[in-house]
Structure formats: structure tokens, C-alpha cells
C-alpha positions, 0 to 999 in steps of 0.5 A, a space after each residue: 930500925 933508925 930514928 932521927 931527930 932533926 929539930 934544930 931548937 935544943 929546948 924543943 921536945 922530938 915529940 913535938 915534931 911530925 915524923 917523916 919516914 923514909 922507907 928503902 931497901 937500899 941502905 946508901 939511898 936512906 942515908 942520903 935522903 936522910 942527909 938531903 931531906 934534914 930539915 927543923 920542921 919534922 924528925 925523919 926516922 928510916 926503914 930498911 924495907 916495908 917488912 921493917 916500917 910496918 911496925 913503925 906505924 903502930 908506935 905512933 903517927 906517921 906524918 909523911 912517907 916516902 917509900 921506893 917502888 921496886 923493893 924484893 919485899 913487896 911493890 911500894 904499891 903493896 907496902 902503900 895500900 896496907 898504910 892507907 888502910 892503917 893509917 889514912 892520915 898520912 901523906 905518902 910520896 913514891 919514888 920511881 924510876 925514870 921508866 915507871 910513870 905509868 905507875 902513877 896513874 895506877 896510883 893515883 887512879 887507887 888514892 894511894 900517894 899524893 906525889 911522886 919524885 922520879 929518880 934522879 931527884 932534885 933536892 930542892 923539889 923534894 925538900 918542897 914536897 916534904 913540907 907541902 905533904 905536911 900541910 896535907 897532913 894538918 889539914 886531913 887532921 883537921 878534917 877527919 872525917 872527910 879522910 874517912 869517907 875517902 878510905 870507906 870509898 876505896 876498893 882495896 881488897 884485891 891490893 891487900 891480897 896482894 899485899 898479904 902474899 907479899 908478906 908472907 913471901 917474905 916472911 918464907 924467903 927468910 929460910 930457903 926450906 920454908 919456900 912457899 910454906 905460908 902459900 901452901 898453909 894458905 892453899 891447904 887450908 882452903 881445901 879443908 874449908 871447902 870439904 867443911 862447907 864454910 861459906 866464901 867470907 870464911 874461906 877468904 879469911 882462912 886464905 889471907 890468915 893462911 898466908 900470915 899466919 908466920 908473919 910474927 917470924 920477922 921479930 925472931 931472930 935468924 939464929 934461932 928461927 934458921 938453927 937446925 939443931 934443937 932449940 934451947 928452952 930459952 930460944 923456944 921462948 923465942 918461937 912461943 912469941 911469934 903469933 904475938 908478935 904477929 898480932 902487933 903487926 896485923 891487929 893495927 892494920 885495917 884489912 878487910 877480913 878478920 884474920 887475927 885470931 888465927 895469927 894468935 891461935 894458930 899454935 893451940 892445941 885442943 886440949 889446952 897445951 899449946 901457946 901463946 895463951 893455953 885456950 883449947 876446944 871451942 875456945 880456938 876459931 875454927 878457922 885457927 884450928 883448920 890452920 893449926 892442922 895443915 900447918 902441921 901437915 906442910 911441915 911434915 910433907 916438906 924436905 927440912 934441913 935436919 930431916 927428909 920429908 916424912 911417908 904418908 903412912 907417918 903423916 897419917 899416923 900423928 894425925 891420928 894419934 894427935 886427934 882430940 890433943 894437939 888437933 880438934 877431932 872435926 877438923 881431923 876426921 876431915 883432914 884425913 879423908 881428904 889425904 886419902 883421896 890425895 886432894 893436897 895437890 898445890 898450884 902456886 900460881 893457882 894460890 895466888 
């Protein structure tokens, strides 16, 4: 990740200035914005894709951003719906190609960027639209409340699942073996839920906290995350960070369902000896501890690198060895009548 700071005024902290963040995935596009868009009104800082601008968002605020439409990681439509629900004062413009102007009215019709700048630009119009998004910005701080209201207003539940599966797709497309692990976790977990009778509102938060339950992966390191050997302790610690880590990515962000439990507790055992923070039995949701098992299961149901996919015979074997230790008695009894009836059958377009 790249800062910039571009006051021209020596004796004027970068503090002072709003930040403008311009969020690509193409590395010549950012600096050549960066170079185009300089200006001593506001510093830019850049992003290299919206899996790397998200945790911008949670180290200050974010005057002004600009993000492309057709990124791998996620739509900019996705990207832009996760910042107005975390940060709804900001001012977001959309670059997009020639040939996507309905887009706009989706946009728009969803109050999820101010203005749109079509490829090629001119500089002059977008250096313009830079200065009159800040003043949208001074004027929204003024008036917070009014901000608030227009958030409260907007349906963006269907867009943040949408935005949910992209993360997690990223986050698995990081290891060719993992293809769908979040996805699966997230299809499995459902399938738990529904055998347990949870109602629907716990269903969807087992759903979208199946899909990010890894996403603090994106903070660890690919040669420890994609190594096929054993890890060291030290990269272990590595590993141990991640539902942490996920946290400072989720926690920040408004979504509609109350996922970070799992994201943090994923990794607890039932007897109080897992990570990150040792809690055990009840301690743990159990939303987490359904998560905790089947993402157990589709780790051990799916070809690795360092091993074959293990037997059902082998499945159920560590299952029930690890029920009442690694894994809560409840959610293991059930786990297991399901798996003899075969109901782990997965649909990834049905997932979705």
C-alpha cells in the first residue's frame, strides 16, 4: 500500500489534509492518476484493489474515492457498497469504461458514487470533480445527520452478500487448493444450522460469517499461507493472527448481520485450546462452533497439496475422537447424522 502526500506548503502537516484514495488494480493506472490528480488541496494515498483499500478505511477518513469498475477482486459496485455502509461520509467517484454506462443508473438508482469519469478522461474534468467531491464532503460533515438518514434508507443487503462472496472468493483464489473452501464452509454451515433449527436471521449470519470467516488470510504472508511443508512455530504465529486480523477488516464495517464472532472464534476449541483467545464451551457462539466443525470437515474432504482427500471412514473417526475437545458435543452429534445420511452435497451456484 501507497501514501502520498501532496501539500505543497512545507510548514503544513499531511494531517491536515483530506485524503483522497484512488483504488485500482492496475499498478501504471494509479500512477498516472497519481501523477494527474496531485494537487496542494488534499494528499492522495492508493490502493492496488479493494482487498487492499478496505483496511485503509479503518486507519482514518477517507475524504474522496475513486475506484475502477472491472477489477478480478470484486465489481467496484461490490467494493463501493461495503464503503458506504463503513464509511458514509465519503465521497466516491466511478471509473468506467466507455461501454459501461448503464451502470450508472444502478449506481446512482443505489446512492453509491456521486460522479462517474469515463475512460479515457480528461484530466482537467477529473481534477474538477476531485475538488467538488470535497466540498460534498465538508458539507456531509457538516450535516451528519442527514448522511445518516440517507444510509438508514438504503437496501443494501442483497449488494453486501454480493460483497461477502467476493471477499471470500478472494481471499481462496490466493491458494489454487482452497478453490471454493469459504464458499463450501459457508454451504455447510448452512446445512448444520438448518438440522439444529436455527431460525433464518442466524442462518444468514452463519452464511455470510461462512464466507468471511478466512478473510484475515489476506494479512498473512503467501510464503507462510501457501507453504506445503510444516510451519515453523514462529510462522504458525503467523496463522494464529488471522481471525484477528479479520476482525480489524470486518469489525469497521457496517454489515447487516453479526458475523464477527465467528470471524474471531472460529479457531476455539471446546475445551479452551485453540486461538486466538483460549475461551471454550459456551464461551464461543454457536454459530462459531458450527463454523469451527465443517471447516474442520472441508479441510479434510478436499485434495491438498501435501495430501490426498482423507476417507469418510477417517472423517468420522476425528470427529469423534475431537468431540467434547476440539469440537462441541451438540454440534458434533449432529455433524455426524448428517454425514451418514451423505447431506454434505454442494451446489456453488446454489451457494451463492
Amino acid at each position: 500500500m501507497e501514501a502520498s502526500n501532496n501539500s505543497g506548503s512545507a510548514d503544513q502537516p499531511s494531517t491536515a489534509l483530506p485524503i483522497v484514495l484512488l483504488v485500482d488494480d492496475e499498478p501504471m493506472v494509479l500512477s498516472i492518476l497519481k501523477l494527474l490528480l496531485a494537487s496542494d488541496q488534499y494528499q492522495i494515498k492508493v490502493a492496488h484493489g479493494p482487498l487492499e483499500a478496505i483496511p485503509i478505511f479503518s486507519e482514518g477518513e477517507i475524504a474522496v474515492c475513486v475506484t475502477d469498475q472491472a477489477m478480478p477482486e470484486m465489481s467496484g459496485v461490490e467494493f463501493l457498497t461495503l464503503i458506504r455502509q463503513q464509511s458514509p461520509m465519503t465521497v466516491c467517484i466511478m471509473m468506467t469504461g466507455t461501454t459501461d454506462l448503464k451502470l450508472a443508473e444502478i449506481v446512482v438508482n443505489q446512492q453509491l458514487a456521486h460522479f462517474f469519469v469515463t475512460k479515457p478522461w480528461d484530466t482537467s474534468i477529473f481534477q474538477n470533480l476531485i475538488i467538488k467531491a470535497l466540498g460534498i464532503y465538508n458539507k456531509q460533515k457538516a450535516n451528519p445527520q442527514e448522511v445518516a438518514s440517507e444510509t438508514a434508507q438504503l437496501q443494501v443487503h442483497e449488494h453486501a452478500r454480493r460483497a461477502a462472496f467476493s471477499l471470500a472468493r478472494a481471499v481462496d483464489a490466493r491458494d489454487a487448493c482452497t478453490h471454493s473452501h469459504s464458499i463450501r464452509v459457508s454451504a455447510f454451515g448452512l446445512i448444520v444450522g438448518e438440522a439444529m433449527g436455527l431460525n433464518q436471521a442466524d442462518l444468514e449470519v452463519i452464511r455470510i460469517g461462512g464466507l468471511l470467516h478466512d478473510l484475515g488470510k489476506i494479512g498473512v504472508p503467501d510464503e507462510v499461507l501457501l507453504k506445503t511443508g510444516a510451519l515453523t512455530e514462529k510462522e504458525f504465529r503467523y496463522i494464529k493472527m488471522h481471525p484477528i486480523i479479520g476482525v480489524s477488516i470486518t469489525e469497521p464495517i457496517d454489515f447487516p448481520w453479526n458475523i464477527t464472532a465467528i470471524v474471531r472464534q472460529h479457531h476455539e476449541n471446546h475445551n479452551g485450546s485453540g486461538y486466538p483467545t483460549g475461551i471454550g464451551g459456551d464461551e464461543i457462539v454457536l454459530a462459531a462452533r458450527i463454523i469451527h466443525a465443517v471447516d474442520a470437515y472441508e479441510a479434510m474432504a478436499a485434495d491438498r497439496v501435501y495430501r490426498k482427500a482423507l476417507p469418510l471412514e477417517a472423517i468420522e473417526s476425528e470427529f469423534v475422537r475431537c468431540r467434547g475437545t476440539q469440537f462441541d458435543p451438540e454440534v458434533t452429534d449432529v455433524f455426524l447424522e448428517l454425514l451418514h445420511n451423505d447431506q454434505f452435497i454442494f451446489n456453488e451456484e446454489a451457494a451463492k
